[in-house]
N, C-alpha and C positions, 0 to 999 in steps of 0.2 A: 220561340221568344218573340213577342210585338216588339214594334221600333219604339225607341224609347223618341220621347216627345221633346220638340226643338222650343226654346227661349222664346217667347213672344213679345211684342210691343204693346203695351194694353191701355196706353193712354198719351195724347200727346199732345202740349199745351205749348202755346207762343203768345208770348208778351211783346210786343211790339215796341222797338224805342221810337224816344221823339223824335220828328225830322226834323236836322241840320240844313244851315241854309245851305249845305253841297249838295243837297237834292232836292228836284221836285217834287218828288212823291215815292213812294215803295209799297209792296204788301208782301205778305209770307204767310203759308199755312200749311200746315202738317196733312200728310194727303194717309189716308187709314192703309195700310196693306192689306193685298187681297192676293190669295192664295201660301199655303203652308213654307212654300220656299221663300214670300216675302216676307214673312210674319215675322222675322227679327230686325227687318231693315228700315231704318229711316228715311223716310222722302217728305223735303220740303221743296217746294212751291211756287213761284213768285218771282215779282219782276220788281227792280230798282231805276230808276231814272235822275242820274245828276245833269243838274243846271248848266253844263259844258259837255265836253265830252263823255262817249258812252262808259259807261265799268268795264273792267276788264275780266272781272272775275268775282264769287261770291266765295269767303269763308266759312265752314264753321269749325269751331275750338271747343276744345275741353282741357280745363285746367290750365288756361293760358299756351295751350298746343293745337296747333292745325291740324285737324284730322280728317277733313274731307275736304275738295276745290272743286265746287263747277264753273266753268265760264257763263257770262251772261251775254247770251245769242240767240235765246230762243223767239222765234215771229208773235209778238202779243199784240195784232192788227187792232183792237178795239183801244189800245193804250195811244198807239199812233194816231186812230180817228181823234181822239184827243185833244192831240197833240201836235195841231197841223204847224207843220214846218222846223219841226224838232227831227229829224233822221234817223237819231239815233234809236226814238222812240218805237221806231217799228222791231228791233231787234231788243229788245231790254227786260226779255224772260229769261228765268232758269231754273232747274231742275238739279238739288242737291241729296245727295245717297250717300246712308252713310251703317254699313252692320255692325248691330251693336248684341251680335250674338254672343261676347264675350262679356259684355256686362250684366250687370243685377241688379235689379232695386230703383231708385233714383236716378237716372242723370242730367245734370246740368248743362247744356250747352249754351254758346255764344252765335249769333250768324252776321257777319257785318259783310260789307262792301269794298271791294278792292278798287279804289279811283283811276289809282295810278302805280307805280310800282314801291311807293314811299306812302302813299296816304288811306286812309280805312276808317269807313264809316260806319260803325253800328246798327244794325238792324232788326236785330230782337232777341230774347233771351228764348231757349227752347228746353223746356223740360219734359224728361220722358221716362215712362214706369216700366221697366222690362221685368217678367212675371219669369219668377224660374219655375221647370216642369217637374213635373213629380216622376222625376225618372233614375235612373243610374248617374251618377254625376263621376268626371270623367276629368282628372288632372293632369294636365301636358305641360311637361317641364321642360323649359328651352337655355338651358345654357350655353354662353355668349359669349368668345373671349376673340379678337378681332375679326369680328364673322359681321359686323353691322349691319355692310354691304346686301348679306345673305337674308338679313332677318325678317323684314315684311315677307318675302318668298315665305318662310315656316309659319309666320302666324297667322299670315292669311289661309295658308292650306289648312291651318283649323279651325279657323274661321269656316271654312267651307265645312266643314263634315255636318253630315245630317242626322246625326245621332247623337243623344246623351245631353245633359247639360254639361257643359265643355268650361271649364276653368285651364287659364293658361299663366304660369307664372316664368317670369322668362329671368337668367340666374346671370348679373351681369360680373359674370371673373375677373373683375377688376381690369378689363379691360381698358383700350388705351384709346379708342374711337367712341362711338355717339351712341351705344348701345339703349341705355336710357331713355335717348330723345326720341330714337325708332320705336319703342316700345311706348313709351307714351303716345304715341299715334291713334293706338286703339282701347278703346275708353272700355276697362272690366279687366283691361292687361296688367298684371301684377309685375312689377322688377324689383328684383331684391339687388344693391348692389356689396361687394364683399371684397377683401385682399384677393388676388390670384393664388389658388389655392391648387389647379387644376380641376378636370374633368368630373374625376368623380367625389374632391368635395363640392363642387358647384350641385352638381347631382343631387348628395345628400341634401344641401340647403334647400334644395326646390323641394326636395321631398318632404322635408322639415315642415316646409311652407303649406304643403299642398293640401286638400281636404275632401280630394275627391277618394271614392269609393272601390274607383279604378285609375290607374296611373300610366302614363305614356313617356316616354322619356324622346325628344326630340333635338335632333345635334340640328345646330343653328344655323348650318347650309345644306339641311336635309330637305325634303318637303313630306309630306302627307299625299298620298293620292283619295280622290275622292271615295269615301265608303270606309275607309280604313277604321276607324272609332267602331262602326256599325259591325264590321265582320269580326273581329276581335269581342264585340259583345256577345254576337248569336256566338261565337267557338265558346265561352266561357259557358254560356247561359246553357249550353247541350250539357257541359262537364263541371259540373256546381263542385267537384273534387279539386280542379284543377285548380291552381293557382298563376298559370301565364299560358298565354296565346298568340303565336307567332306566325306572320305570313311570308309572304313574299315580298320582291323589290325590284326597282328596274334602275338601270343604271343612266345618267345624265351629267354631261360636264358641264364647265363651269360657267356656261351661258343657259346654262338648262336645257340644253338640246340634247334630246335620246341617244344615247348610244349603243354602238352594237355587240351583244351580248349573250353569252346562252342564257337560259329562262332559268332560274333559280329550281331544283327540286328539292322536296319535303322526303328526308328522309322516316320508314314508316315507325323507329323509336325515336324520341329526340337525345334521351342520356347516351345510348354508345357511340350514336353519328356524332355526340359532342366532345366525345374522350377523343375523337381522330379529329375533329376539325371544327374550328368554328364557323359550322354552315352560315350563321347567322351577323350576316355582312354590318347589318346597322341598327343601331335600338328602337329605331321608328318602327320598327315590323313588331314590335312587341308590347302586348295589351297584359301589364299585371292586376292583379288583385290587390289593393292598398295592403290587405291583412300579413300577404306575406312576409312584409317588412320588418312585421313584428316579432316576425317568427324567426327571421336569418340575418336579418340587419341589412343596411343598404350595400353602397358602394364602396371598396376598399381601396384608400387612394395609395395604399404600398403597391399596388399595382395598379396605378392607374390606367396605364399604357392597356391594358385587357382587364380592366375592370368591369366591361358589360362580358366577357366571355365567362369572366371568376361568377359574377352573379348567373347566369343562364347553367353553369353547372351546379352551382349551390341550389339552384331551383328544381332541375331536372332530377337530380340525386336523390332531394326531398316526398317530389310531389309529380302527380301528373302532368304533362305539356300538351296543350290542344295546339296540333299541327296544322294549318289550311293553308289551299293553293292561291288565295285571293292576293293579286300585289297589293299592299297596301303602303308602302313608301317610295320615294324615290333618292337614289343614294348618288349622291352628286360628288364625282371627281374631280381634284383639281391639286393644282399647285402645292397647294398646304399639306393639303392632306394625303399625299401622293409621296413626298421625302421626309415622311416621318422616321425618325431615328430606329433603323432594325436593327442596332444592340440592344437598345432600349425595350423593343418591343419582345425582344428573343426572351430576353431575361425576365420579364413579366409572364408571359404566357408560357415558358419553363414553369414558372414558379404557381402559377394557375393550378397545371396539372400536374403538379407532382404534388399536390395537395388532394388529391383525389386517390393518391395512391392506399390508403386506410380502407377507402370505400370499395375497392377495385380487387382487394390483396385476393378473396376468397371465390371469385367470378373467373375463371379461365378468358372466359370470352370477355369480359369487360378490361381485363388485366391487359392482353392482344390487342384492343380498342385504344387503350390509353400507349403503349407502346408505341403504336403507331401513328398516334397525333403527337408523341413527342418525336419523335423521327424524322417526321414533316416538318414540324416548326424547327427544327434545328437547322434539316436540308434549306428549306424554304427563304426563311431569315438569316441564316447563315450565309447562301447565294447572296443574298441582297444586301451585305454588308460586306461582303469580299469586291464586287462589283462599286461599292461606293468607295469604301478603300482606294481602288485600282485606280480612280476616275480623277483622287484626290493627287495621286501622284506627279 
């Protein structure tokens, strides 16, 4: 399978505003990218000089949103020759980077001047054509219900992936923080906001939303590691039967530092390892097919608590699973997500597989399989709710 082709920049124009008597002069211009890792990213240019003291910093916005800041510090000696006996003159370059591998088509930008920490001076409108590739297009749904904090971390890690044209629609669960305003940051980022509905109808809405050809489903304090889109593609593109592709993961708390861990193994079928267990830590490891959807329906929020376990069995059941060694997420531990309710969760993933029991009844060995993942989740969740009980007394 070839790499499928990344998002390019294919044209970039700057209109320059008038200058205010709070500068002496400014310029800006879009610098072309060169080489295929820069080919979606924006670089502008240029040096500003107000008539006082130096700027502190240049903006630029989309949609009345900041979405990139550089400081202005870089040495522009020939502005200073200038400018003799202006000081500030010698430092009042800067270099603004901004990927716009999430966007499509047109965009608009704003670049002004930061004086001081109250005042802002305009300095040119930037419009730019990002060319989508003729490739596999590749929807990653991020729902968001007080994870804010978390969420540049997930959408930048898709931002980084070098594969696919990458659409990101991120599902704000009516959450109670700035979900929105994080998302707005990066210009091509879609957010749907919604009542809190839970997990897996945030899910369904993204999916609702989405219109890529492959679908990734991303928890909003997860990350991506780099290549994950990519290996999830070649696992599909070998088994054009399959309908989902699942990797690996490593584990990272809540400051994003590694933790230590045994190394995740692939068991060699995925439906019986999934009747005993759900091997499968977090939905960031899994690259489906959009078509499946069609075929089994999304996410069940009567069980939302194991709603990605209920789907990776309704899939495995159906269809082939392409298993690979590649980590491709990073599963971030913490607080939250560490004292989730195990009645809550007992009672969902009971309720998961004993839904399997129709599928199972005439399998000896599948039958043993499925016995012995309810056994576990009952030992398992059951420990961990006799233990919170005890703790409560």
């Amino acid at each position: 399978m070839s790499r499928p082709a990344s998002k390019r920049i294919e044209r970039v124009e700057v209109e320059l505003a008038e200058r205010g008597p709070a500068l002496r002069g400014f310029h800006v211009r879009g610098i072309e990218p060169k080489g295929e890792e820069r080919a979606r990213e924006l670089v502008l240019r240029g040096w500003v000089l107000p008539q006082a003291e130096a700027a502190l910093a240049v903006e630029l916005l989309h949609d009345g949103a900041v979405v990139a800041r550089a400081p202005v510090e870089l040495p522009r000696p020939e502005i200073a020759a200038e400018q003799e006996g202006l000081a500030h003159a010698a430092s009042c370059g800067f270099q603004c980077r901004l990927d716009l591998g999430a966007a499509e088509g047109t965009v608009a930008l704003e670049l002004r001047a930061v004086l001081d920490p109250i005042s802002r001076v305009p300095l040119a409108k930037v419009t730019a054509e990002v060319a989508a590739p003729e490739a596999e297009r590749v929807s990653v749904v991020i729902p968001c219900f007080k994870q804010a904090h978390f969420l540049p971390e997930a959408i930048e890690s898709v931002l980084a992936q070098d594969a696919g044209a990458v659409e990101i629609v991120v599902v704000d669960d009516g959450s109670p923080d700035n979900v929105g305003e994080v998302a707005a940051r990066y210009p091509g980022v879609s957010c749907i906001r919604q009542p809190n509905g839970g997990l897996a109808a945030a899910r369904n809405t993204g999916l609702e939303r989405a219109e890529g050809e492959f679908v990734l489903f991303l928890d909003a304090d997860d990350r991506l590691l780099p290549g994950a889109i990519r290996h999830g593609l070649e696992a599909l593109g070998e088994r054009p039967e399959a309908m989902m592709a699942a990797g690996t993961w490593e584990l990272i708390g809540e400051a994003g530092e590694r933790l230590p861990a045994d190394p995740p193994r692939q068991p060699e079928e995925a439906f019986p390892a999934l009747l005993e267990s759900c091997f499968i830590s977090t939905p960031a490891a899994v690259l489906y097919r959009r078509a499946l959807f069609a075929e089994i329906g999304g996410f069940d929020p009567s069980v939302s608590a194991s709603a990605d376990y209920d789907l990776y069995l309704r899939t495995a059941a159906a269809y082939p699973v392409c298993l690979h060694e590649h980590p491709v997420a990073e599963y971030r531990r913490h607080g939250a997500n560490m004292t989730r309710d195990p009645a809550l969760i007992l009672a969902a993933e009971t309720a998961v597989l004993e839904r399997q029991q129709p599928l199972v009844r005439e399998d000896p060995e599948l039958r043993e399989a499925l016995e012995r993942g309810l056994e576990r989740s009952r030992t398992y969740h059951g420990e961990r709710l006799r233990l919170l009980e005890g703790s409560e007394r």
